[in-house]
N, C-alpha and C positions, 0 to 999 in steps of 0.2 A: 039860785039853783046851781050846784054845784055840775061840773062840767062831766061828760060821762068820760070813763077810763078810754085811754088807746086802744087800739083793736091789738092783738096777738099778732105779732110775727110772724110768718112760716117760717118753719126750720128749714135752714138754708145749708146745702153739702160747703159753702166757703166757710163754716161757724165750724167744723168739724177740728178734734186738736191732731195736733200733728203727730204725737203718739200716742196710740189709745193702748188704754189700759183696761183690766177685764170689771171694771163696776161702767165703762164708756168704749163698747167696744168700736170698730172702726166699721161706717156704713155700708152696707153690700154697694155693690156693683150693681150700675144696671145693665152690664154687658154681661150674658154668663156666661160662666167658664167656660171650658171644654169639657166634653166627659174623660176620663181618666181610662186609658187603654186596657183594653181585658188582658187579665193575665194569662201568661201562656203555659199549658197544661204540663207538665212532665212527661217526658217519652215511657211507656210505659214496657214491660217486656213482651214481647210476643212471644206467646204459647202454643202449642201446635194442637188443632184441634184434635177430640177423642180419637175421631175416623184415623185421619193421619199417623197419631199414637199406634193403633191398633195394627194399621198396614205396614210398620216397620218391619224392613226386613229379619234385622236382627232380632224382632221379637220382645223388645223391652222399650222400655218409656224415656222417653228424650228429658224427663225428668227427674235427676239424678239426686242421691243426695251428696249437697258439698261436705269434703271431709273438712278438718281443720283449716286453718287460714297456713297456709303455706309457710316455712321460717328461711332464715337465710343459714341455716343448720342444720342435718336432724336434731329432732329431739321426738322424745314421747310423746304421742298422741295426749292432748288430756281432754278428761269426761269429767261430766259432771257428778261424781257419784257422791252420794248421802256419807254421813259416819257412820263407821260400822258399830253394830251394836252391841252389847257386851256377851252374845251368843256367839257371834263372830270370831270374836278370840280363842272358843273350847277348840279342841283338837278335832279332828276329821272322824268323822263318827264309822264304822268298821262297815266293811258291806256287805249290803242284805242278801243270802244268796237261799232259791227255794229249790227243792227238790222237781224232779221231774216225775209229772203225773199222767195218768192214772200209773204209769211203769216209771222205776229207778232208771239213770244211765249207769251203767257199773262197768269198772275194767271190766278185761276180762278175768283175771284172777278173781273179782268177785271181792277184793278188799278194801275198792275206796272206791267211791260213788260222784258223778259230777252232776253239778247245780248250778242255775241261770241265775246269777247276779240281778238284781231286779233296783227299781227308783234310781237309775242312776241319768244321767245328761251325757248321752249317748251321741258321739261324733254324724256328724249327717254331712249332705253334703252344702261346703259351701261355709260350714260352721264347725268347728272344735273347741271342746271342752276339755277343760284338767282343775282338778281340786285346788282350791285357793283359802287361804287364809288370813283374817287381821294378827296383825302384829307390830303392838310399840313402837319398835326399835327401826318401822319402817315407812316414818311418814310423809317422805321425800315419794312413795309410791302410793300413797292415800293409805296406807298402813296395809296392804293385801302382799302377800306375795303367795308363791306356789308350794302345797307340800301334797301328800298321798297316806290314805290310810295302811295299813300292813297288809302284805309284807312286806316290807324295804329291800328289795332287790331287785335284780335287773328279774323281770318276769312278761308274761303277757298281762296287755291292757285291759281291762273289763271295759272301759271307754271305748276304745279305740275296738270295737269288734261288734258284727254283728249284732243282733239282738235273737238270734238263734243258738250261737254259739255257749255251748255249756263249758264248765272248769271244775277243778278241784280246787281244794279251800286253801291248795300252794299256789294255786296260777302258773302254774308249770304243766298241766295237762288239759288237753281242750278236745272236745268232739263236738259234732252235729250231725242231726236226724234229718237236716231238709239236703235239699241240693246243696251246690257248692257256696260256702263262706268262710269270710277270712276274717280272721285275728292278727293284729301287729302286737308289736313286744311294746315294752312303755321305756328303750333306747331306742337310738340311732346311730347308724353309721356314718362318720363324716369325711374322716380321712383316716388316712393310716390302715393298717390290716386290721379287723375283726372276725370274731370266729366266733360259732356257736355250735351244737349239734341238738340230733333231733332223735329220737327212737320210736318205733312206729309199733304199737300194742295191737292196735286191728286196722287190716287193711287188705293186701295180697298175701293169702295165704303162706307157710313156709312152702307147701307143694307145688305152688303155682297159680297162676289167673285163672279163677275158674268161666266161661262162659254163659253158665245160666246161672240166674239168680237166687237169691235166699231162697231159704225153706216158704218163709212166710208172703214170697213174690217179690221182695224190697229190691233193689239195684244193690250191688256191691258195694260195699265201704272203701272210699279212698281218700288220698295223702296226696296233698302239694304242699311245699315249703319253697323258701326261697329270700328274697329281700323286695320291701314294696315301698314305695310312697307315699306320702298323705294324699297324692289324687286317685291314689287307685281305689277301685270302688271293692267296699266290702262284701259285697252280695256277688262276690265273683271271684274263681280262683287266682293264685297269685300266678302270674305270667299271661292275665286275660289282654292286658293293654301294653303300651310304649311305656306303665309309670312302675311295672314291676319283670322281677325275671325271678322264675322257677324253675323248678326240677319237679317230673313226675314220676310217683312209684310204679305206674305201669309202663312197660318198656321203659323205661329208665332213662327219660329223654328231658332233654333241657325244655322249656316254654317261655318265649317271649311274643309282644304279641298276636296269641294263641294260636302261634306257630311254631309245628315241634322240630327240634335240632338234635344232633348228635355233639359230643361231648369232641374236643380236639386238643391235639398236642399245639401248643403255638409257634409260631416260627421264632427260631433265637438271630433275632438283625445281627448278634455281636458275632455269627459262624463268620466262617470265611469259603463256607461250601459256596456251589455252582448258584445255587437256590437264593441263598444270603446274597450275594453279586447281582441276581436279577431284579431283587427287591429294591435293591439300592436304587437302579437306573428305573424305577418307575415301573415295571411290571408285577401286577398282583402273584401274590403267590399264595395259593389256595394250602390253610394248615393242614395237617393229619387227623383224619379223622380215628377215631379210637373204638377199637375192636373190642367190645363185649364178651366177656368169657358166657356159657350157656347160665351158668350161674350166678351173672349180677347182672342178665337182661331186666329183672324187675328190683326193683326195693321192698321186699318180703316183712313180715312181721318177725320181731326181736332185732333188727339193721338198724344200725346206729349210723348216720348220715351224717359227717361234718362239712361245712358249709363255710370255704373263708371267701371276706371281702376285702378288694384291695383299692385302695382309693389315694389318688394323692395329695397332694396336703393346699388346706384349703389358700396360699397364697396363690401358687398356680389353679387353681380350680377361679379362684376371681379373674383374673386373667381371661382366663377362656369368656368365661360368662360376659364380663367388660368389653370383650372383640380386641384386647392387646396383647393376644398368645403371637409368640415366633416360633415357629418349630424349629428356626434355624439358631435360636437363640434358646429356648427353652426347652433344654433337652434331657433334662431329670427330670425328677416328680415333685421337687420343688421343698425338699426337707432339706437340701443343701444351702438353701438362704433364709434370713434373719428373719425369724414370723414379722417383723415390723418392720420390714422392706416391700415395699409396694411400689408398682410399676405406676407411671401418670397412665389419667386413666381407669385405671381400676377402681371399684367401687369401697367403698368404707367398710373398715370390719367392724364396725360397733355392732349390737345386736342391738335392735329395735323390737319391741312388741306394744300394740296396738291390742288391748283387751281390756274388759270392765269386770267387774265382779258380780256376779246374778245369784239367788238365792233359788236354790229348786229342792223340794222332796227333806229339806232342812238340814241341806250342806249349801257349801258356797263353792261357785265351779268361778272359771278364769271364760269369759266369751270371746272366741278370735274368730275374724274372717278366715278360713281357712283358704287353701289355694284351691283352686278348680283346674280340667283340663283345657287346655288352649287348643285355638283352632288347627294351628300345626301339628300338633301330638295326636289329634284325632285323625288328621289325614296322613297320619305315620302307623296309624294304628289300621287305619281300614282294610278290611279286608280284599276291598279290590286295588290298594297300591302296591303295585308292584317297584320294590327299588331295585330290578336290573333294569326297567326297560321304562326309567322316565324321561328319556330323551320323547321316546314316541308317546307318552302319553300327553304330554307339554304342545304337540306338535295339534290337538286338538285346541281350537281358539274358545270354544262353551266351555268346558272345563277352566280354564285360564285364572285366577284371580290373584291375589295379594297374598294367600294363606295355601298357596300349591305347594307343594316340594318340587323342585330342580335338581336336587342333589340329594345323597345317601347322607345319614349323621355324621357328622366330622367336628373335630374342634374347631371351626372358623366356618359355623355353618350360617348362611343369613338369619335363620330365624334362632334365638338363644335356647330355648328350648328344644332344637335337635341335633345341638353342640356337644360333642364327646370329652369323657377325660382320658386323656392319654394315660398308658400307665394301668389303666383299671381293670381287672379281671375280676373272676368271680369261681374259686376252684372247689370241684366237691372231693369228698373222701367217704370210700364206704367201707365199716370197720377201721378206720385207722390208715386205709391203703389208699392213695390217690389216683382217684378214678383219671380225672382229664379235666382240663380247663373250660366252663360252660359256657365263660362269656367274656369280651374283651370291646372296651371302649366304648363302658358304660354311660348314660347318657348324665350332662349337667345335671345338677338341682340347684345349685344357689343363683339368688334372685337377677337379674329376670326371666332365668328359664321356669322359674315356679315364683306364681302370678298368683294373688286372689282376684275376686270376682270384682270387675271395675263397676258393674251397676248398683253396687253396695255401699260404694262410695269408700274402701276399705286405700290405702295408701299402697304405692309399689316401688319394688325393689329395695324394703327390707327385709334382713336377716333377723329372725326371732328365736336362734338359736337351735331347736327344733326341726331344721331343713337337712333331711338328709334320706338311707337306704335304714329301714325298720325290718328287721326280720318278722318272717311273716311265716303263717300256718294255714292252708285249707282245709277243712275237711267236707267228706262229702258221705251221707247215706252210713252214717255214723262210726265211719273211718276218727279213730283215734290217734292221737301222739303227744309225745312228751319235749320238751324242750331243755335244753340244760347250756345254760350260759356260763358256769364253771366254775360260778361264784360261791359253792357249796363248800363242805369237807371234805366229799371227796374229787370234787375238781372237775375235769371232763371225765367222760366214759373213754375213747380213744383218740387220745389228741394225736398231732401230727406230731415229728421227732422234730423237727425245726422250731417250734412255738417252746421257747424256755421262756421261763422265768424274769422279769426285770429286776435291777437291784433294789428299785424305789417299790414294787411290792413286799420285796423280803422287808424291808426297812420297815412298811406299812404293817406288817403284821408282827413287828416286833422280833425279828431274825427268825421266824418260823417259817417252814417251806410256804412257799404262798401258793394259792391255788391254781389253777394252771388255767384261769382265765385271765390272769394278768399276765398279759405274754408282752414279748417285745414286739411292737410296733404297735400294738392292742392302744392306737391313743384316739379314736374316735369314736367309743362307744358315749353318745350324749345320752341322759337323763334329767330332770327335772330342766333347768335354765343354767344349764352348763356355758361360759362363753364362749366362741372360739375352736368349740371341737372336744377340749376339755382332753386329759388324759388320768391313769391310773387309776385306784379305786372311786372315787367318787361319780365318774361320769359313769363307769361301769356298773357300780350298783343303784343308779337310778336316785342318786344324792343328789339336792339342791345346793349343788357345788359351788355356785358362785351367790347364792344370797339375795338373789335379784340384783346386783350391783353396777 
């Protein structure tokens, strides 16, 4: 009998090999590991609850959107916008404009009729719109840049105005049936002198202001003109706020924040009078005020109103704005030094714009954050600040904050926004004659005294070209007027004897007299994306002078 087999082994952990491989892998452990530590959570943001959102003082959402990623340059904002599509490229389609119903608006002559521009992307606040276009030859800017359907000339904006306001099919005459609204021009003023004038169709009678009303019970028709802002609000006449300054046809009085002035002669600092010497050593001296004949107490119907603006050149205007003005050093207006001389300091002249291309009504408009007003400009506006006597209003500690006024506007003011430009007046003429000087020591506009809205998330303290003094028109209770920037054939109605001619217009028109809105110093009227300020015909007639470039 054969012998039975061995018994089996146990499998013993010394039998194990000393490097396992994956068909023998190597035997657990009978100690066991450890557990493996929990991983630790990411800090996540903390948000501020609804409640807390809601009770902000400021009244907006701690929840901002971020703009761009910040560069170590400027440069252009960039979006994500689609290709444009081969509609994109057609030309700006002409604009829609409907009659006024169930009754016409007619001159008064009864030979040309005004109509409300309709489907357009109408300036609001906060937001501004301008016609844009694709184009080939521009795709360093996604192929859009800016143009405008006709007419090509410097004129009022159909954008830029009410949505009450009616025109003629030149955009040289404007009325409205409601209360008071404003219209701006589709220039601007930036440096240098500009002129326009204005002629008043319906308004104060040629006999006088009459006291009671139309036949039909209506309020009187009337006329404000002047130069405005992009913060001023359109649903309000011009010289209602700090962002614009007017003239009115009754009494005949200047308006800045809807407070009315008399016109003055200004003082000459170069006299060597008793006056002039007091000025010097720091004693104000109160200008002259100017004595109205019985017959230019009002601005009457058939008054042709010119209107120049004087501004100095935008190197000193950065200056100011930047906080590195000297007055002991900087004592011109700033056309005696090289445009490409800039103090340390000052801010960059490049022009920046921050806009997308949007499709409305089957045009393509330009969308910018527009600027709004700042807290300072409104406590400059209010009607209870008094700037003689804010010594004692300071002296209340409730009132007190970060956004008070301490001081009257000045060039070197804390807040940039109620910063002056030395140099700047604002002179009217009526028929041709120089009434008096309406205003002096106009306030900043380039950036940062003019800000868009920071809860938009929009970038600050660029120039988009576009920042400046827009003349501007009210009417009210269907006060009429005409506008004439001089760019016509037959030029201005009555220009002033100083405003000649420059040689570089005669040369532009081919040795022909040039018309007499191209005058000498006339080098800040901007239109389209002018850079710089822009001078001679193109920035005047509302030409996209530089190309987007």
């Amino acid at each position: 009998m054969a012998d039975p087999p061995p018994p089996l082994q146990p499998f013993l952990s010394t039998n194990t090999p000393l490097n396992p491989s994956p068909l023998n892998p190597r035997a657990p452990s009978k100690t066991p590991a450890p557990p493996p530590p929990p991983r630790e959570r990411e800090q996540r943001e903390k948000k501020d609850s609804l409640k807390k959102r809601e009770s902000n003082p400021n009244g907006t959402s701690t929840l901002k959107r971020k703009a761009s990623t910040p560069h170590a340059f400027p440069s252009p904002q960039r979006f994500n916008v689609p290709p444009p599509k081969p509609s994109d490229f057609d030309p700006p389609k002409d604009d829609i404009m409907i009659s006024h119903e169930p009754h016409p608006l007619e001159m008064p002559d009864g030979e040309r009729q005004l109509y409300k521009p309709i489907e357009l992307a109408e300036n609001k606040r906060g937001y501004r719109y301008g016609r844009a276009i694709a184009d080939p030859l521009f795709p360093h800017k996604q192929h859009y840049r800016s143009t405008s359907p006709p007419p090509h000339y410097a004129r009022l904006s159909f954008e830029d105005a009410d949505r009450w306001m009616h025109f003629t099919t030149n955009a040289l005459i404007t009325t409205n049936e409601k209360g008071w609204r404003m219209v701006r021009s589709n220039v601007c003023a930036r440096e240098g002198t500009t002129y326009y004038e204005l002629r008043i169709h319906r308004g104060v009678p040629p006999t006088g202001p009459s006291e009671t009303s139309t036949a039909a019970g209506a309020p009187n028709p009337h006329v404000r003109f002047g130069f405005a802002r992009r913060e001023a609000p359109l649903d309000s006449p011009v010289g209602f706020d700090g962002y614009s300054y007017g003239i009115t046809d009754l009494r005949f009085e200047t308006m800045h924040r809807s407070r009315p002035g008399k016109f003055f002669h200004p003082v000459n600092k170069k006299s060597k009078s008793k006056g002039a010497k007091s000025a010097a050593f720091g004693v104000a001296q109160t200008p002259t005020p100017v004595q109205l004949a019985p017959e230019d107490l009002h601005v009457k119907e058939g008054d042709v109103i010119g209107i120049e603006l004087q501004l100095p050149s935008l190197n000193l205007h950065r200056k100011i704005v930047s906080g590195v003005y000297n007055p002991a050093v900087d004592v011109g207006d700033g056309f005696d030094q090289p445009s490409y001389y800039l103090e340390p300091g000052a801010e960059s002249t490049d022009i920046i714009r921050d806009r997308i291309p949007v499709a409305y009504k089957g045009n393509t408009y330009f969308e910018t954050l527009d600027h709004v007003a700042s807290k300072p400009m409104e406590v400059y506006a209010d009607r209870q600040t008094n700037l003689i006597a804010l010594n004692t209003a300071l002296t209340n500690q409730a009132t007190a904050s970060k956004d008070v006024i301490k001081q009257p506007p000045n060039p070197n003011h804390e807040h940039p926004s109620l910063r002056t430009l030395p140099g700047s007046a604002m002179r009217v003429y009526k028929n041709g004659v120089l009434v008096g000087t309406a205003f002096e020591g106009l306030l900043a506009f380039l950036p940062p005294a003019s800000a868009p809205s920071k809860t938009m998330g929009a970038r600050e303290g660029f120039d988009d070209g576009l920042v400046g003094y827009f003349p501007a028109v009210s009417c009210f209770w269907g006060g009429i007027a005409e506008v004439n920037f001089g760019d016509g054939r037959e030029g201005f109605w009555c220009p002033p004897a100083h405003l000649v001619r420059t040689p570089l217009a005669r040369a532009r028109s081919g040795g022909a007299p040039a018309p007499a809105a191209m005058m000498s110093g006339v080098s800040g009227m901007m239109g389209g994306e002018g850079v710089g300020g822009g001078s001679g015909v193109d920035g005047l007639l509302g030409v996209d002078a530089s190309g987007d470039c």
